[in-house]
C-alpha positions as CSV (number, residue, x, y, z in Angstrom):
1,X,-33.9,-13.0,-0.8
2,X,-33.8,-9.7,0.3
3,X,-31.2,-9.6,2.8
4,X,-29.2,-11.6,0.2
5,X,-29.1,-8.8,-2.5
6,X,-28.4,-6.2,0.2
7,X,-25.2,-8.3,1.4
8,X,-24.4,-8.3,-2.5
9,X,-24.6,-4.6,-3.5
10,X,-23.1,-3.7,0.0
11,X,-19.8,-6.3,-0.5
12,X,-19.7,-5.2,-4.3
13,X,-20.0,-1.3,-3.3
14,X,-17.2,-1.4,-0.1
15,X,-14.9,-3.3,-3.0
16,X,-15.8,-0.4,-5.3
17,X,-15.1,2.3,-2.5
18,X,-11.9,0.9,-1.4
19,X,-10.7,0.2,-4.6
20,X,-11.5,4.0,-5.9
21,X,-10.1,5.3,-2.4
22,X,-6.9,3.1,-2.4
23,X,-6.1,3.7,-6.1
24,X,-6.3,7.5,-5.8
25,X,-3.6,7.6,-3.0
26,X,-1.2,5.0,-4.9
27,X,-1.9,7.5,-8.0
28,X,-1.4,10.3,-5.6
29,X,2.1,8.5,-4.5
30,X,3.2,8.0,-7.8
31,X,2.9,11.3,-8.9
32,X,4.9,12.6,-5.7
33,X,7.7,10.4,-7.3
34,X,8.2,13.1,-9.6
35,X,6.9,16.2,-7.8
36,X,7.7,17.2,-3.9
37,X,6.0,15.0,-1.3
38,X,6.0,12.1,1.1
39,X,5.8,9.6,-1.9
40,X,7.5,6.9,0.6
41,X,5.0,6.9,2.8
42,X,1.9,7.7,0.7
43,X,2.4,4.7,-1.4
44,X,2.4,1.8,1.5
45,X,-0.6,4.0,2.8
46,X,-2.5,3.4,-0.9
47,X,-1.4,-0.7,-1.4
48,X,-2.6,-0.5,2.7
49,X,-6.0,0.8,2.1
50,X,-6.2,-1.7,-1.1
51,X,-5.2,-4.7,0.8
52,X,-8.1,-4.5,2.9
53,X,-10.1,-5.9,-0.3
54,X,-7.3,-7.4,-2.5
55,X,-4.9,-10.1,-2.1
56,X,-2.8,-8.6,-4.4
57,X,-2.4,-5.8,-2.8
58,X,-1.2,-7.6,0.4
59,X,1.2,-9.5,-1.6
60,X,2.6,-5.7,-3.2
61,X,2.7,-4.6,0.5
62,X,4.5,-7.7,1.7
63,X,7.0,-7.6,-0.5
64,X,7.5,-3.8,0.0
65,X,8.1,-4.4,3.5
66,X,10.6,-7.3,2.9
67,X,12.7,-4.8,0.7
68,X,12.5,-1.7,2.8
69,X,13.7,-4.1,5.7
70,X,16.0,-5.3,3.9
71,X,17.2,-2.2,2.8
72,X,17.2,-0.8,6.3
73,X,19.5,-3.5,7.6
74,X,22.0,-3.2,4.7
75,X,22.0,0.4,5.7
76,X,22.5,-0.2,9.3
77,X,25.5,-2.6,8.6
78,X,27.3,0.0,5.9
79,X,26.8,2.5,8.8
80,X,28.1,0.5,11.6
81,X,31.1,-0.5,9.4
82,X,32.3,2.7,8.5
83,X,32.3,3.7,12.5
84,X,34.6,1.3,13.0
């Protein structure tokens, strides 16, 4: 009974502690948005740290990923056209 509670309140409190640690540095990449700072790589840090705990997360991060890569390679193509 004992060691049941503890697993509780030590699952529930690591959810609460990611989820406050993880939202203050998306919040902290957001703001950088509009102010001077790595925003682009302080936000896939935050949904990173969130995404330990929270499926949506991973999906956010996922799809980030998917659009920065695609982004990348559009890039790389524009780039390797105008060389030629």
């Amino acid at each position: 009974m004992i060691k049941k509670a503890f697993h509780l309140t030590y699952t529930t409190g690591r959810r609460i502690v990611i989820a406050v640690i993880g939202t203050s540095v998306l919040l902290l990449g957001i703001v950088m948005m509009v102010t001077p700072g790595p925003a682009l790589l302080v936000i896939p840090a935050g949904l990173a740290i969130l995404a330990v705990e929270f499926v949506w997360a991973r999906r956010w991060l996922r799809k980030l990923r998917e659009m920065i890569s695609q982004r990348s390679a559009k890039n790389h193509g524009e780039r390797a056209e105008s060389h030629r």
